[in-house]
TORMI-106251 format. One record per residue (C-alpha): x, y, z. Coordinates in pm, whole numbers, padded with zeros to 5 digits, always signed. Each point is the difference from the previous one (the first is absolute). Example, Ala and Ser with C-alpha at 12.3 -4.5 7.8 and 13.67 -1.06 7.14 Angstrom:
+01230-00450+00780
+00137+00344-00066
! end
This chain:
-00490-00866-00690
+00256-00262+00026
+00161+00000+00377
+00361-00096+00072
-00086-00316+00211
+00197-00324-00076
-00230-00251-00218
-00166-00293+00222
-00047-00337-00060
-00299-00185+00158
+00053-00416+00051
-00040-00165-00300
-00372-00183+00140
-00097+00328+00038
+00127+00196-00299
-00209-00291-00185
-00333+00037+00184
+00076+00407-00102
+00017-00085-00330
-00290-00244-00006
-00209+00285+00127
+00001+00203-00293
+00246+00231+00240
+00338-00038-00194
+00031+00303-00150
-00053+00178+00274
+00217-00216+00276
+00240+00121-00276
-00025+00375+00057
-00018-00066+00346
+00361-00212+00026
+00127+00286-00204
-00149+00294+00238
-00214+00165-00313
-00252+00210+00063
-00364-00193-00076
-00239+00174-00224
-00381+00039+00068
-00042-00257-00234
+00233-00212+00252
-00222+00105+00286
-00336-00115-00095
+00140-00368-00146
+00109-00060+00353
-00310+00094+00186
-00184-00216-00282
+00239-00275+00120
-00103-00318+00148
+00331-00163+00089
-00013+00165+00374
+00352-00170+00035
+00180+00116-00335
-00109+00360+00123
+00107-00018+00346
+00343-00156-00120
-00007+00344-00249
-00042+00224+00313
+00216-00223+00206
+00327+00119-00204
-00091+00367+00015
-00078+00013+00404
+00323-00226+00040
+00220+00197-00234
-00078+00276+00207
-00060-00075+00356
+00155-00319-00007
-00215-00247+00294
-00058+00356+00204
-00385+00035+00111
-00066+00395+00178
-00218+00062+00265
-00055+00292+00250
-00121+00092+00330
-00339+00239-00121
-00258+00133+00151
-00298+00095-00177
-00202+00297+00045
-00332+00139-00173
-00046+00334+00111
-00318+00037-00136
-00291-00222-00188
-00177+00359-00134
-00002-00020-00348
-00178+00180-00275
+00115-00182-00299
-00233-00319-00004
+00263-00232-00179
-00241-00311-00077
+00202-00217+00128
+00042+00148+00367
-00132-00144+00312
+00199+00202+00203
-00134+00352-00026
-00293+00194+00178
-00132+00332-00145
+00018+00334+00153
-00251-00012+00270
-00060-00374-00033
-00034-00214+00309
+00355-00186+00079
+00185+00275-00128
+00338+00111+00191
+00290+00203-00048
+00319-00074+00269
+00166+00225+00252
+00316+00002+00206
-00143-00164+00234
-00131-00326-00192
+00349-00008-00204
+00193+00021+00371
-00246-00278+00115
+00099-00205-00306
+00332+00040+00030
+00033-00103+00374
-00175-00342-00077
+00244-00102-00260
+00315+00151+00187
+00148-00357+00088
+00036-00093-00385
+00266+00269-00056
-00177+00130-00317
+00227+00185-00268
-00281+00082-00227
-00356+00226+00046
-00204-00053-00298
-00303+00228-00022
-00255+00081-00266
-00387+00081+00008
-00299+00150-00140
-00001+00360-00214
-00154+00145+00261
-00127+00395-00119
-00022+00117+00330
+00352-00081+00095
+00235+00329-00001
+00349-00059-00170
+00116+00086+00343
-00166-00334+00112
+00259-00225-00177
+00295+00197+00092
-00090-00014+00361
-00100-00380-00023
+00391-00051-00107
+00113+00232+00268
-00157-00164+00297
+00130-00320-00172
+00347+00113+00016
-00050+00131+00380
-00081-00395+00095
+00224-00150-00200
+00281+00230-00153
+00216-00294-00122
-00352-00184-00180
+00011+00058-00448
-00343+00139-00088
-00148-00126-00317
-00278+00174-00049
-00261+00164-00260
-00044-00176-00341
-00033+00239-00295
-00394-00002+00033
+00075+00207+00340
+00313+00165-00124
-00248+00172-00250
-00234+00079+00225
+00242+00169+00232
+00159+00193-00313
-00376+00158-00026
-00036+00062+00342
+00307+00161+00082
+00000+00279-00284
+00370-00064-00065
+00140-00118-00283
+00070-00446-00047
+00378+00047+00095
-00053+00251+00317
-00278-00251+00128
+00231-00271-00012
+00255+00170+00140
-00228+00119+00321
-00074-00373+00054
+00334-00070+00011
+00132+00242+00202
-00300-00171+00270
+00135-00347-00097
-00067-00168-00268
+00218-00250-00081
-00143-00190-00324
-00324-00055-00145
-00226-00308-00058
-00126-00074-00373
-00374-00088+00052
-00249+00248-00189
+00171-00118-00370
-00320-00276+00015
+00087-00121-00376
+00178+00279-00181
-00294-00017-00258
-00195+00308-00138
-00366-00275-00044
+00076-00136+00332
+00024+00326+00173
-00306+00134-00175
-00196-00352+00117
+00141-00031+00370
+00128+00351+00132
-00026+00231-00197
-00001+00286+00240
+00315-00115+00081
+00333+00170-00150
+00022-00246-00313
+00305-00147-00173
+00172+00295-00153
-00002+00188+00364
+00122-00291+00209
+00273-00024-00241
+00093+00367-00027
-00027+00040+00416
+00211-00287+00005
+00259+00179-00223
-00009+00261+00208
+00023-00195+00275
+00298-00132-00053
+00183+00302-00136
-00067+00133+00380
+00234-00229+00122
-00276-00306+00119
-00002-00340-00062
-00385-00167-00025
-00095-00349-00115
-00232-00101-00278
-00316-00225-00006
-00280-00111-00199
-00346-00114+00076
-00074-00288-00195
-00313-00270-00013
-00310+00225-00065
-00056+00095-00362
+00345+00081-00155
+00087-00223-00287
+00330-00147-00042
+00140+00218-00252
-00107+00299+00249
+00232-00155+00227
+00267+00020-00160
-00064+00348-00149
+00043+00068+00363
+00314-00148+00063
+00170+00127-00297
-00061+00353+00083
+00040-00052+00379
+00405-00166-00200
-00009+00358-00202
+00014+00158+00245
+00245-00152+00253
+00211+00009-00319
+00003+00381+00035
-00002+00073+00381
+00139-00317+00184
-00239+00062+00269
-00212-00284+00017
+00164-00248+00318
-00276-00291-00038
-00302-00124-00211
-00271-00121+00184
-00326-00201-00123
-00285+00121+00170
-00275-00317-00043
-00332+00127+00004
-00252-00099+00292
-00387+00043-00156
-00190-00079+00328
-00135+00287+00112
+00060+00240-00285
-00236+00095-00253
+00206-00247-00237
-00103-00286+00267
-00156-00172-00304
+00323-00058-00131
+00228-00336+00112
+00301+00187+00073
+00294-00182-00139
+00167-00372+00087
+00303-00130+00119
+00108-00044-00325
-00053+00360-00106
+00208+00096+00308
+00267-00178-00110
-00030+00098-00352
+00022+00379+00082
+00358-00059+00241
+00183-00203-00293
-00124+00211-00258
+00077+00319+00161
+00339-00151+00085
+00063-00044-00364
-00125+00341-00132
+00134+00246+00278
+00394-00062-00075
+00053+00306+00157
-00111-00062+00286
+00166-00104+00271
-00307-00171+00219
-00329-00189-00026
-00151-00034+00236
-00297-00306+00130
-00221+00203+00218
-00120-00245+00246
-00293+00168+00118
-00132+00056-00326
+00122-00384-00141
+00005-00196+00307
+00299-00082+00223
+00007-00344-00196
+00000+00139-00331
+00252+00277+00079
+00248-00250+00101
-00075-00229-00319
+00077+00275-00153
+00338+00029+00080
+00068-00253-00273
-00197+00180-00298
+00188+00337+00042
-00055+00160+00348
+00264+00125+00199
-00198+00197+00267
-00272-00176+00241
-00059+00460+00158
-00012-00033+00388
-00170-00064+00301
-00289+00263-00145
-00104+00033+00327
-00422+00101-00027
-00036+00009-00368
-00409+00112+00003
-00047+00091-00365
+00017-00367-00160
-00181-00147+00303
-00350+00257-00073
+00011-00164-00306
+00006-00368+00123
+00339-00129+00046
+00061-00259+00235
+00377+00008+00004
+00092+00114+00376
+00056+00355+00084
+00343-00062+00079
+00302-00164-00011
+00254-00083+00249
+00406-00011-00078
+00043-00320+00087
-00329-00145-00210
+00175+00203-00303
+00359-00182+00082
-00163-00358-00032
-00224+00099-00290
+00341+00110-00203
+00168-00307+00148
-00242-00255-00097
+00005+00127-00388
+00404-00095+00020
+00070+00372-00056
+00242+00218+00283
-00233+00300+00183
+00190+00323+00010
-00148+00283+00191
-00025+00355-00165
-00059+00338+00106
-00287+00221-00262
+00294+00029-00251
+00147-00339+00043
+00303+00066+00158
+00066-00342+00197
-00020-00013+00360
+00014-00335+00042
+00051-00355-00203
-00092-00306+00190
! end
């Protein structure tokens, strides 16, 4: 795929270090807008030169969203932390019947709601446990008494993991389901249940999860229903690099053929806690690794995004520089990150985002779920 955007130059210093990386070739593609190859993908996680592939990344998230950096006002919501799929790497879930367990009513989401109301939130995020005792009826309520609070508020909601589930619950067919939600008010979908789009890894980690082929294919679907959803991986457990990359080429395939992807998002793994809590989880340098890189393989996308509570406010606005053009939202009580030890905060305020953006020399923007702009500052 070769893309229509003008050829770049980087500063001659810089085109040299590029070169002196072993990175030429590649910078070359890149200045020309060609599509990189698998091949492509794995040299430049294999990389060293940090720099060279930052500067790579640098021309893509510049070419196009210029100095821009998204966030949004979000709330986060986790209906419920029942779960019968006993992913490995989950610190988040309780059983059926297990102490700790909880599912969320009208009530609680009204109570949550009313303690955020003075940061003007645009965005309800929700997601949770597959649950087997939940009716389908459950979820279309829970966006129901949503929309009574809040009618103006975009619900993203339900990643394919719980879109399946709901399909099997409801006894209607994947379009009709999608459509019910909808008509309650669903607005867009997250991406997290891809993991690493990986047939091994899914057999290792989750495998009574959907796996690869059925994320993809509800996706599809998805999107031919008229929503929008983000995509994400999981990465810094046991995928190798090449599985990476498998993942982000077909995550490319597909946006190729529905458009519907807004955002890529890497998801860095937290071990403490987990069953995989032998593992080190990965480093800084990882984190930064998976932004450029993704940055550089996802030319159809229009978004990556640095997921602060996953990387760390500090490494999300690095970041910024190595191919990120989205530091999310306020993510107002994120719980399912923290059960597995984060230590980022819980929560963000506006005006801690504004100087975070400010301080990495890049202009904050505020978006709504499907980045229209409300607001540049």
């Amino acid at each position: 795929m070769t893309t229509t955007a003008a050829p770049v130059k980087l500063p001659r210093h810089i085109e040299s270090q590029v070169e002196r990386s072993g990175l030429g070739d590649i910078y070359a593609k890149v200045a020309e807008g060609v599509r990189l190859s698998a091949e492509d993908g794995i040299r430049l996680f294999e990389a060293s030169d940090i720099l060279s592939l930052g500067a790579l990344a640098n021309i893509v998230r510049e070419r196009k969203n210029g100095d821009y950096t998204y966030f949004n006002r979000n709330l986060r919501i986790d209906y419920t932390n029942i779960c019968n799929k006993q992913c490995l790497f989950c610190a988040f879930d309780r059983l059926p019947g297990e102490i700790g367990g909880y599912v969320l009513g009208e009530k609680e989401i009204a109570e949550r709601f009313a303690r955020y109301d003075a940061y003007k939130i645009t965005e309800v995020h929700m997601v949770g446990g597959i649950n087997p005792k939940l009716p389908f009826s459950y979820y279309t309520d829970l966006l129901r008494s949503v929309k009574r609070l809040r009618p103006d508020i975009h619900i993203k909601a339900f990643t394919m993991v719980e879109i399946a589930q709901m399909i099997r619950i409801s006894k209607m067919s994947a379009e009709d389901t999608i459509a019910a939600l909808k008509e309650a008010g669903l607005g867009s979908c997250p991406g997290g249940g891809a993991e690493v789009l990986v047939d091994r890894v899914h057999k290792e980690l989750f495998r009574l999860k959907i796996g690869p082929k059925q994320w993809i294919d509800l996706q599809k679907i998805v999107h031919q229903c008229g929503l929008k959803t983000t995509a994400t991986m999981l990465y810094g457990h046991i995928e190798t690099l090449p599985e990476r990359i498998e993942h982000l080429v077909r995550l490319r395939e597909l946006q190729d053929e529905t458009g519907g992807f807004q955002t890529f998002i890497p998801l860095a793994f937290h071990p403490r806690n987990t069953e995989l809590s032998h593992l080190a989880g990965p480093t800084g340098m990882d984190d930064i690794k998976n932004i450029a890189v993704a940055r550089l393989m996802l030319d159809n996308f229009d978004h990556i995004k640095a997921y602060w509570i996953m990387m760390s406010p500090a490494l999300s606005q690095m970041s910024l520089w190595f191919g990120a053009d989205d530091i999310d939202g306020t993510v107002l009580e994120e719980t399912i990150v923290h059960e597995a030890g984060a230590t980022t905060p819980t929560g963000l305020t506006v005006e801690t985002l504004l100087r975070t953006i400010r301080e990495a020399g890049r202009t904050p923007v505020e978006r709504d779920t499907v980045y229209n702009i409300l607001q540049v500052f």
